[in-house]
C-alpha positions as CSV (number, residue, x, y, z in Angstrom):
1,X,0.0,0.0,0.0
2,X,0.9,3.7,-0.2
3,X,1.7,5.6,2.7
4,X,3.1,9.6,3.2
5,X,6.1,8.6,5.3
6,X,8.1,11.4,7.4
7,X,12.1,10.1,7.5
8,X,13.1,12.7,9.9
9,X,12.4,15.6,11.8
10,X,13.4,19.3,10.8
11,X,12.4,22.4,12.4
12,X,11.9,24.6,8.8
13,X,9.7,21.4,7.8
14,X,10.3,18.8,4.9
15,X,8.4,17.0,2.8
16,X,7.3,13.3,3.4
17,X,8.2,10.8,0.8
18,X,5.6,8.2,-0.4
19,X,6.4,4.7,0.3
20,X,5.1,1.0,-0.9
21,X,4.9,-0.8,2.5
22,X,2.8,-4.2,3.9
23,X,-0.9,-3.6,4.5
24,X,-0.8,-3.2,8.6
25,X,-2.3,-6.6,10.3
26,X,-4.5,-5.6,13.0
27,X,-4.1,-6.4,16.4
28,X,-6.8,-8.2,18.3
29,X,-8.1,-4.8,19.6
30,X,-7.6,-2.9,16.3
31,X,-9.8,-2.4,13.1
32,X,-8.0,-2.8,9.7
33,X,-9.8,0.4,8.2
34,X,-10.0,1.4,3.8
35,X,-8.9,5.1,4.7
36,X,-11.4,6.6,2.0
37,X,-9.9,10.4,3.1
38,X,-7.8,12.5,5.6
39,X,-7.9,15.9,6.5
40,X,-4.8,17.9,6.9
41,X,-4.3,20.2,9.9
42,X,-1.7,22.6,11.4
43,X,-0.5,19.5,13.9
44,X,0.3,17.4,10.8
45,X,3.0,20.4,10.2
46,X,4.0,20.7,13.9
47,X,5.0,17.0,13.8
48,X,7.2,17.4,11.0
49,X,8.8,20.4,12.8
50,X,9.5,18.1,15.6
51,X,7.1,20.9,17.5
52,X,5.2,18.0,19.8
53,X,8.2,15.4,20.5
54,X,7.7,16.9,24.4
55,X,4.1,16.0,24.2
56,X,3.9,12.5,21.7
57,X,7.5,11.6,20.9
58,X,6.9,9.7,17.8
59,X,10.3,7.5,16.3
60,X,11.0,7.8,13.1
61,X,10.1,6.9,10.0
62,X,6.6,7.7,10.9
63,X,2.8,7.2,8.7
64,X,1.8,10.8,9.2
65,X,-1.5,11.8,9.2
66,X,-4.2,12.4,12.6
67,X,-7.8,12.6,11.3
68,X,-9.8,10.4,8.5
69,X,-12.7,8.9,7.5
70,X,-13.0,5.2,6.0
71,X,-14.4,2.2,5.4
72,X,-14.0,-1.4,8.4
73,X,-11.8,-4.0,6.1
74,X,-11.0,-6.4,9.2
75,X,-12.0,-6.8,12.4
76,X,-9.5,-7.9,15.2
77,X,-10.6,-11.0,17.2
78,X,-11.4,-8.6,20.8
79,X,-12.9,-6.0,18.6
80,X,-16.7,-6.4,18.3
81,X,-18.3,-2.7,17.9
82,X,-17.8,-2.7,13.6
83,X,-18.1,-5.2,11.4
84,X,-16.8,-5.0,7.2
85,X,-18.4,-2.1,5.1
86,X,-19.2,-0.3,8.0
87,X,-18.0,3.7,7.6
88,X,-16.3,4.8,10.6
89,X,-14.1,8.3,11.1
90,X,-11.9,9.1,14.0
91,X,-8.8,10.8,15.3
92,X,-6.1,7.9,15.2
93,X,-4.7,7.6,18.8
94,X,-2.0,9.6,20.0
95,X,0.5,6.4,20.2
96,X,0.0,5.2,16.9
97,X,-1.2,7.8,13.9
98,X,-1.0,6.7,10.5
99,X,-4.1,8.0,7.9
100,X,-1.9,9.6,5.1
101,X,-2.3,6.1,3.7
102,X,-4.4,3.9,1.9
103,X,-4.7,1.2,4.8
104,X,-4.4,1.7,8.5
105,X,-4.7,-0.7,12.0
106,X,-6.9,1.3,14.6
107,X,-7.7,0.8,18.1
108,X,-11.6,0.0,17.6
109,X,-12.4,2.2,21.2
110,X,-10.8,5.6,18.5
111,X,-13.8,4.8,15.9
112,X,-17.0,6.0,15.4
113,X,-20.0,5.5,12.8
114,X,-20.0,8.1,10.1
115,X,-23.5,9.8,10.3
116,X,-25.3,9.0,7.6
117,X,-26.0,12.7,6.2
118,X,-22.0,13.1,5.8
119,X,-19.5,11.7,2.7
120,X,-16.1,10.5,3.2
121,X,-14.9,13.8,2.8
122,X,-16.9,15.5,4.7
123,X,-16.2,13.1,7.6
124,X,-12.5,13.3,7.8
125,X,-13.2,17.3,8.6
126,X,-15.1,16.3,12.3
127,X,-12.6,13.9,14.3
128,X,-10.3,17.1,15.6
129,X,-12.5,19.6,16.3
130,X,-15.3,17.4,17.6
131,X,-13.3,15.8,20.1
132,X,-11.9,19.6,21.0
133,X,-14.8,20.6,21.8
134,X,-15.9,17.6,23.9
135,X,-12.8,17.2,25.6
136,X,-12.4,21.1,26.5
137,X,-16.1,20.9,28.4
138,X,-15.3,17.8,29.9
139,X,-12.0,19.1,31.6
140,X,-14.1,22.5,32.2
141,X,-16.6,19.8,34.3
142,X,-19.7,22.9,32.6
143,X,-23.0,22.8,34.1
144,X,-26.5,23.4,32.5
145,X,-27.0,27.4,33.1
146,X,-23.2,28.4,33.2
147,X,-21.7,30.9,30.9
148,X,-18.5,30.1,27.9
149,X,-16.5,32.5,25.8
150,X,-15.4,31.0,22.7
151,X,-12.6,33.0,21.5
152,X,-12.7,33.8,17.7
153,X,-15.8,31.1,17.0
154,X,-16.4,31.5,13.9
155,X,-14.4,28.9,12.5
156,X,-14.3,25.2,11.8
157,X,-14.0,24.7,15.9
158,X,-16.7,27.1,17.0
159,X,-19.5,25.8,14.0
160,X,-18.6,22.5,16.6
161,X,-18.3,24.5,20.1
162,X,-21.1,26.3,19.9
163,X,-23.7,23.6,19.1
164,X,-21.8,21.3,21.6
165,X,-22.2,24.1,24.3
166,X,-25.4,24.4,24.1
167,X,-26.3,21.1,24.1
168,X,-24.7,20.8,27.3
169,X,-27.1,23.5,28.2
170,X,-24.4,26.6,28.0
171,X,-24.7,30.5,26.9
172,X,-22.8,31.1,24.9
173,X,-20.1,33.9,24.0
174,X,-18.1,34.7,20.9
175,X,-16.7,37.1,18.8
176,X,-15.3,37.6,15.0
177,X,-16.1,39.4,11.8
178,X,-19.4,40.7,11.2
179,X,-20.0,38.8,8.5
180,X,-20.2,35.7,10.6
181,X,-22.9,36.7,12.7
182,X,-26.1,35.2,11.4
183,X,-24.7,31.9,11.3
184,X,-23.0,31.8,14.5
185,X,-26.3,33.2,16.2
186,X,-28.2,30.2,14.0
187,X,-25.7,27.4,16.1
188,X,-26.9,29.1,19.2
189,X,-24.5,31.5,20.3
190,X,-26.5,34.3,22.4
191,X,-24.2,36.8,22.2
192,X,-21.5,38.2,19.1
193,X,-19.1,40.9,19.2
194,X,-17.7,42.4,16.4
195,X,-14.3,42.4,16.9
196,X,-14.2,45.7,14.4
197,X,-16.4,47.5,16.6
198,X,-15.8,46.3,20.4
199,X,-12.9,44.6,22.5
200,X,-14.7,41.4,24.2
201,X,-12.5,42.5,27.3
202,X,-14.7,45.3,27.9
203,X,-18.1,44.3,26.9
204,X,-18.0,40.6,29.0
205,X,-17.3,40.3,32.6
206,X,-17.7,37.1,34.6
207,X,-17.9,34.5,32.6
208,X,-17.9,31.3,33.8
209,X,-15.5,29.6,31.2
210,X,-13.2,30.3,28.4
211,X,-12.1,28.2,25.4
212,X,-9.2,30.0,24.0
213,X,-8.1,29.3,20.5
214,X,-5.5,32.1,19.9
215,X,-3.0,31.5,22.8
216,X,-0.6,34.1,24.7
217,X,-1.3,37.6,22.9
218,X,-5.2,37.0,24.1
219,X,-4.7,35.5,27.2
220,X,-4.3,38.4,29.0
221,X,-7.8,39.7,28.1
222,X,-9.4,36.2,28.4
223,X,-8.6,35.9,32.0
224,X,-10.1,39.4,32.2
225,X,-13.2,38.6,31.3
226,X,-13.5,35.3,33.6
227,X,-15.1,34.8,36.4
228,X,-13.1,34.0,40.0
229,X,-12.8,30.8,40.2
230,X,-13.7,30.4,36.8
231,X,-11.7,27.8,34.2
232,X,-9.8,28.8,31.0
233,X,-9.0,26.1,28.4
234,X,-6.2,26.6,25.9
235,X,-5.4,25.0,22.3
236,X,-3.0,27.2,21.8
237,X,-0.9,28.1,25.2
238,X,1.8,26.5,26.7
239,X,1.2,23.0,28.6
240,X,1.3,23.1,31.7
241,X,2.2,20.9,35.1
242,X,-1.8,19.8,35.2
243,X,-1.7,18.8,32.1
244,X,1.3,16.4,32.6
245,X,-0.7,15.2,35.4
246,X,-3.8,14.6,33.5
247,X,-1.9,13.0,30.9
248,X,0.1,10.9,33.0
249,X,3.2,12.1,32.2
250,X,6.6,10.8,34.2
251,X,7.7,13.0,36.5
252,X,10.4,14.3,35.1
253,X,7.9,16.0,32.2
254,X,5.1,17.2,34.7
255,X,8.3,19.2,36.4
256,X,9.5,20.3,32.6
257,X,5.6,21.1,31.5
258,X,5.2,22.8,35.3
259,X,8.0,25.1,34.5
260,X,7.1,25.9,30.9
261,X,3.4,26.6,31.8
262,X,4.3,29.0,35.0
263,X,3.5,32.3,33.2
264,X,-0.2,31.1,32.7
265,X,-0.9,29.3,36.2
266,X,0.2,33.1,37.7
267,X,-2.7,34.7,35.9
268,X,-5.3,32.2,36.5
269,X,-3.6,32.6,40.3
270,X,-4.6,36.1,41.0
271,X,-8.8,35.1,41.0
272,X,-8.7,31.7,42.0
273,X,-9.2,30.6,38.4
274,X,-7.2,27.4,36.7
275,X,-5.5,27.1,34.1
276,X,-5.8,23.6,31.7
277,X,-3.9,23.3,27.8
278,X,-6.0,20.7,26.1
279,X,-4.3,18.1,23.0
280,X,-6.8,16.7,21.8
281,X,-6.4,12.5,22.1
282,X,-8.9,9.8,20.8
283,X,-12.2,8.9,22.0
284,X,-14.9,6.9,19.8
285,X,-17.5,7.4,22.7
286,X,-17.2,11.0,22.5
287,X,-17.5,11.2,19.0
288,X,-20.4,8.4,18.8
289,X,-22.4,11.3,20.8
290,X,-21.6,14.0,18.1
291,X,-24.6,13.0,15.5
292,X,-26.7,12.8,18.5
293,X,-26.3,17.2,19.0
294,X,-27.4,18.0,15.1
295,X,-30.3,17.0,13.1
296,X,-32.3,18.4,9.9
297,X,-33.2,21.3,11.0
298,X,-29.6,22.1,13.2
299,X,-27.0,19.9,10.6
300,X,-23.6,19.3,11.3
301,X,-21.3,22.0,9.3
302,X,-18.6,21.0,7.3
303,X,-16.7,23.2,5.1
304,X,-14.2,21.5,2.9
305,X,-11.6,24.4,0.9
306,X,-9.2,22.2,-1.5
307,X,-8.8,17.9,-2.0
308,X,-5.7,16.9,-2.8
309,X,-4.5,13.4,-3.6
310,X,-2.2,11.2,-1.4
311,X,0.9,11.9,-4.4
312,X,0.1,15.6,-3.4
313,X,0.5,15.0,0.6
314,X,2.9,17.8,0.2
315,X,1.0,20.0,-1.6
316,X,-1.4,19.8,0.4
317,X,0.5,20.8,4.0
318,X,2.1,23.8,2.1
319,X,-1.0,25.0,2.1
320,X,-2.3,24.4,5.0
321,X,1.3,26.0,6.5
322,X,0.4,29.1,4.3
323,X,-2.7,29.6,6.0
324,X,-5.9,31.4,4.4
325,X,-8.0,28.3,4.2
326,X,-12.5,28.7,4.1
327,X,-12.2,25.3,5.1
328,X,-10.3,22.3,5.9
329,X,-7.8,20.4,3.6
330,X,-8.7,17.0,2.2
331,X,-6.8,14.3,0.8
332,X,-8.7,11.5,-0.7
333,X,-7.1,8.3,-0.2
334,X,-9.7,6.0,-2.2
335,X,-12.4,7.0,-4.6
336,X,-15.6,6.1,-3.1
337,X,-17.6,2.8,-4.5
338,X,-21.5,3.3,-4.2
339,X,-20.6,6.6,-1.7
340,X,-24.4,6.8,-0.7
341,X,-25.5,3.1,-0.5
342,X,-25.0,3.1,3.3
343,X,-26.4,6.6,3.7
344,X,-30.1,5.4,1.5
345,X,-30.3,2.7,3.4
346,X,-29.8,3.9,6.5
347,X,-32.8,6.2,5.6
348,X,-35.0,3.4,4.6
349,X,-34.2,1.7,7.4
């Protein structure tokens, strides 16, 4: 099979080389999965600058490539969820990534059904920023009634965010281009600032939790705007010494990630507030529960920019490198066979 194989780190980036290799046998717990399509994302080129060794310390050569969609080939003998033809989509685990390629050996507790109302393509876009949004709520511990700032949700995270939060019974904050507005409103968000017009920082006050997706220049003015005692979760910060904790991390790295995430536990310090960087890691449950949140009238939003091919693997992170995207980047893997069969007669059924 083909894979898109990165030889070796380098901090400016390099390019990863296609390689003919055995299809992967699964292991009893693992599903032997017909990667149909990937997305690309900004992670895929921090791996390649070696930018998340601390975090995941991946050997190489490595199958690159964190978030697909696809179709169950094999079942392994423990692995009873899926059976073959079934379309599943997931983040591949932390441990063992691998969907730049045509063929790849997942834990079965990483998968999830596709919902029916979604192609291949438009599946591989959810696994990331689905799980985000769940994980960031679930380390938040929200209640029904509480308050949440999204920070710049009018993206691909916050069309997930925002529906998620209010599911969980949220109000919800954010702020962005005008533009945006409408639609954000229409996924529930109760209140929009036009970052044009108005500074968040002066307009909200006590907010009960923040999901910050810019990192250290608006820090500052997220923990501003939260409550005491409230809870800030980062995507883009520095980890932190409760975050090697969560993750189980040796000791060694909880002192290292202690150190490095200092500047941030000082600010959540001054109101009794914490402090929590979030990477997102696998979880089939979580993303089972996604379809669940969206229906006809509320549908899941995908938003696809440019599909590349797996020859173009490299083409395609340039891009997303570059920045500038309406949408994430796709590679197709495998041209679908009978796409919607599954999706009609789910319908029928």
């Amino acid at each position: 099979m083909k894979a898109a194989v990165l030889t070796h780190y380098d901090k400016k980036g390099t390019d990863l080389e296609i390689h003919d290799i055995p299809v992967p046998v699964p292991e009893d717990d693992e599903i032997l999965v017909r990667i149909m399509a990937a997305a690309v994302n900004p992670l895929d080129n921090m791996i390649i600058r070696g930018e998340v060794k601390l975090i995941v310390p991946y050997k190489v050569p490595l199958i690159m490539g964190n978030e697909f969609s696809g179709v169950v080939e094999k079942t392994g003998k423990r692995a009873a969820r899926f059976k073959a033809g079934d379309r599943v989509y997931g983040r591949m685990p932390l441990k063992k990534i691998g969907a730049f390629a045509e063929y790849a050996s997942v834990k079965e507790s990483a998968l999830a059904h596709i919902p029916d109302n979604l192609s291949f393509e438009e599946a591989a876009t959810v696994p990331l920023t689905a799980l985000t949004a769940m994980q960031a709520f679930e380390i938040m511990q929200v209640k029904p009634g509480e308050s949440v700032f999204i920070s710049g949700g009018t993206g691909s995270l916050g069309a997930m965010a925002i529906p998620v939060a209010r599911s969980l019974g949220l109000h919800v904050y954010t702020n962005g281009s005008a533009e945006n507005e409408e639609r954000v409103r229409k996924l529930g968000a109760e209140k929009f600032i036009d970052y044009k017009k108005e500074n968040y920082a002066e307009v909200l006050s006590d907010v009960d939790h923040v999901l910050d997706t810019l990192g250290d220049r608006a820090l500052p003015d997220e923990f501003k705007v939260l409550k005491k005692g409230g809870s800030l979760v980062s995507l883009r910060g520095m980890p932190n010494g409760r975050f090697a904790k969560r993750s189980r991390m040796p000791l060694v790295k909880r002192i290292l990630f202690q150190a490095a995430g200092r500047k941030y536990d000082k600010m959540a310090a001054t109101k009794n507030q914490t402090y929590d960087f979030l990477f997102v890691h696998e979880d089939g449950n979580q993303l089972e529960k996604i379809a669940g949140l969206f229906d006809k009238d509320h549908p899941l939003e995908t938003s696809i920019d440019t599909v590349f091919s797996l020859d173009q693997v490299n083409e395609a992170l340039d891009k997303v490198k570059h920045g500038g995207s309406k949408g994430k980047t796709i590679i197709k893997v495998h041209e679908s066979r009978n796409t919607n069969l599954s999706r009609i007669v789910g319908r029928i059924l």
